[in-house]
VOBA-909826 format. One record per residue (C-alpha): z, y, x. Coordinates in steps of 0.02 Angstrom, whole numbers, padded with zeros to 5 digits, always signed. Example, Ala and Ser with C-alpha at 12.3 -4.5 7.8 and 13.67 -1.06 7.14 Angstrom:
+00390-00225+00615/+00357-00053+00684/
//
This chain:
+02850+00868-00111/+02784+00859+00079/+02718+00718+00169/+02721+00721+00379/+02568+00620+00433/+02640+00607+00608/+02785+00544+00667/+02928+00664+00749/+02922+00671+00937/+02722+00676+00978/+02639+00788+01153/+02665+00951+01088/+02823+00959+01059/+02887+00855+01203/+02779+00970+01320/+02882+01133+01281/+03006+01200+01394/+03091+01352+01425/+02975+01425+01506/+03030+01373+01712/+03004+01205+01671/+03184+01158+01619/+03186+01075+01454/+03285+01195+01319/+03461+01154+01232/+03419+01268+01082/+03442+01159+00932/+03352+01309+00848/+03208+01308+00971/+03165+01138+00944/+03173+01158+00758/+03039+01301+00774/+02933+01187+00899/+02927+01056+00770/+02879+01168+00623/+02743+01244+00729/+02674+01060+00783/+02662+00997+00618/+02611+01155+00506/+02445+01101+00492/+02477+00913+00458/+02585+00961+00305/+02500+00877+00140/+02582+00911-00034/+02572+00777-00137/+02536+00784-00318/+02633+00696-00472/+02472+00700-00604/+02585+00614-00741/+02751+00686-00702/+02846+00517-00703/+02925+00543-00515/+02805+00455-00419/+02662+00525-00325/+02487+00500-00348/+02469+00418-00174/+02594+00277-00211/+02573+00257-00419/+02502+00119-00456/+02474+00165-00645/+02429+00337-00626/+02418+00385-00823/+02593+00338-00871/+02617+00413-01045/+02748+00583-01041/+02929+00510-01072/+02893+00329-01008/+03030+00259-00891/+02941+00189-00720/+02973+00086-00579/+02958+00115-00405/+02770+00098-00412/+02750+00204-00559/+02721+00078-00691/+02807+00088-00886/+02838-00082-00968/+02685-00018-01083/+02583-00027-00932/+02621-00195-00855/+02563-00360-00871/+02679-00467-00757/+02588-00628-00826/+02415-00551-00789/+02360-00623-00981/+02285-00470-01026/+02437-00417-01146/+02535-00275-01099/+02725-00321-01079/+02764-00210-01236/+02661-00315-01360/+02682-00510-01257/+02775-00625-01351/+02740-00738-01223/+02787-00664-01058/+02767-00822-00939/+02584-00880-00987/+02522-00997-00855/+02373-00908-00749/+02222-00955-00833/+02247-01015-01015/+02174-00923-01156/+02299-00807-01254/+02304-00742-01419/+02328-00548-01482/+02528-00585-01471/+02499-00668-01272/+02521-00831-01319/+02401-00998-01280/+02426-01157-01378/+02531-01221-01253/+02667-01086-01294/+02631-01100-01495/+02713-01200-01622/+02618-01191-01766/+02721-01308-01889/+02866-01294-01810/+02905-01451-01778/+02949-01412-01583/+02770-01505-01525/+02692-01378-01435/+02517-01352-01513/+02401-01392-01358/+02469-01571-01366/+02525-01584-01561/+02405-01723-01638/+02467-01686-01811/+02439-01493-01810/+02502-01465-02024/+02650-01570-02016/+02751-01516-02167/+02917-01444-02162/+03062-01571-02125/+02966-01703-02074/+03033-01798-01931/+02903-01808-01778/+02872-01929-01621/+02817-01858-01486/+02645-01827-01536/+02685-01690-01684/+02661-01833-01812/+02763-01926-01948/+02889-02013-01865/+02857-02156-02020/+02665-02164-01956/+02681-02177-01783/+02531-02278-01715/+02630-02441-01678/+02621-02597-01737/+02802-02618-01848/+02792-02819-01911/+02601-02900-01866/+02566-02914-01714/+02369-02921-01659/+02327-02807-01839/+02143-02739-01796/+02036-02620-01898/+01851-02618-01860/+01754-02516-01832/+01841-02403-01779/+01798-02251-01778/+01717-02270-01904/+01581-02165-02023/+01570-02271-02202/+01684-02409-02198/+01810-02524-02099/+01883-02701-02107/+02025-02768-02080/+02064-02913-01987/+02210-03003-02084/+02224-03032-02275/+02291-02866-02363/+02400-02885-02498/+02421-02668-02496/+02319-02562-02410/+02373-02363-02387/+02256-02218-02312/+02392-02055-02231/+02325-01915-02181/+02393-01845-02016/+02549-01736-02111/+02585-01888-02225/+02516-01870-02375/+02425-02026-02450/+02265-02033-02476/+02215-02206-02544/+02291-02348-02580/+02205-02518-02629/+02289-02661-02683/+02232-02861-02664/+02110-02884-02544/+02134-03055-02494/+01952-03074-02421/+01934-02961-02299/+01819-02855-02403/+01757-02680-02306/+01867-02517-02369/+01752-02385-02408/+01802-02223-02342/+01623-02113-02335/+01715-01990-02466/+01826-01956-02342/+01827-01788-02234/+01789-01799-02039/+01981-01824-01943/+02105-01932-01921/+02200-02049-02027/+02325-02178-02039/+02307-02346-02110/+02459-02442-02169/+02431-02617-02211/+02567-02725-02307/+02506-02924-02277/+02509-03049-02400/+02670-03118-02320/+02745-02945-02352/+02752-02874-02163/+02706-02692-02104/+02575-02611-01976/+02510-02420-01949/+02352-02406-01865/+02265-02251-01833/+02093-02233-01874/+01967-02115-01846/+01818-02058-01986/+01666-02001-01884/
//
């Protein structure tokens, strides 16, 4: 392939005449004038990887033999269009936003769904929730949701807490959740307030439902330092 680095119509050609002064008709003549201008500004341009681009305008310059390209040269093995640092070929997340930290696959937590339970992990509070369970919008048990259901003004203190909390109301049933619902604890009868000792229990989250005396509900959430 040739390349003209100047463009038709420069001095030299538009100088020549036919000798008296009188420009020439000659189609011909003029193709020879041009020819002879431009002989030595003729550059062939070299196709290293064979793909149908040249090597002045590919942009990926190594494209393996067989690879289909676009205009700038570039197979789909080649490209990153989210700039992630995951070829297109091996992204399973082709529309990470520009700066969040990706996985082998291309992915960043705010693409994942680890439990599949459609809360995207970077904001999923509840990041084991078992199969089937119904979430709010924080990834956890719908059933647990950190509201107050019955009892209004239900506090749990400290909180967080490292050995042990209180509770602010007579108990009549006292329950300890983890974050994917399973129970934990559950103490019965504690009429005086007593402290609920939770230093067995591992660093996290939890949820404590409380079931008063006069039978009514609460879920708090509590955190174990």
């Amino acid at each position: 392939m040739l390349l003209c680095k100047n463009t038709l119509g420069g001095a030299g050609v538009g100088a020549s005449t036919d000798g008296v002064g009188n420009p020439p008709t000659d189609d011909y003549f003029w193709i020879q004038k041009v020819q002879e201008y431009y002989q030595n500004d003729l550059v062939v341009l070299i196709d290293t990887d064979n793909d149908g681009v040249n090597d002045f305008d590919d942009l990926c310059p190594q494209t393996p033999v067989g690879e289909s390209v676009d205009e700038n040269g570039c197979s789909e093995a080649q490209k990153d269009d989210d700039k992630d640092g995951v070829k297109n070929t091996v992204d399973l997340c082709l529309f990470t936003l520009s700066g969040e930290t990706v996985n082998s696959d291309g992915c960043s937590e705010s693409q994942l769904d680890s439990d599949n339970d459609l809360i995207t992990n970077d904001i999923d509070q509840c990041p084991n929730t078992a199969a089937g369970v119904e979430v709010d919008e924080n990834g956890c048990d719908a059933s647990l949701s950190i509201k107050t259901l019955e009892i209004d003004n239900v506090k749990i203190f400290p909180n967080p807490s490292m050995n042990n909390f209180t509770v602010n109301i007579a108990v009549n049933v006292l329950k300890i959740h983890s974050t994917t619902g399973q129970l934990i604890l559950s103490v019965k009868e504690n009429t005086h307030k007593k402290p609920y000792d939770i230093s067995h229990l591992k660093t996290g989250v939890y949820f404590i439902e409380i079931i008063s005396t006069t039978n009514k509900r609460s879920i708090n959430k509590l955190i174990k330092l």
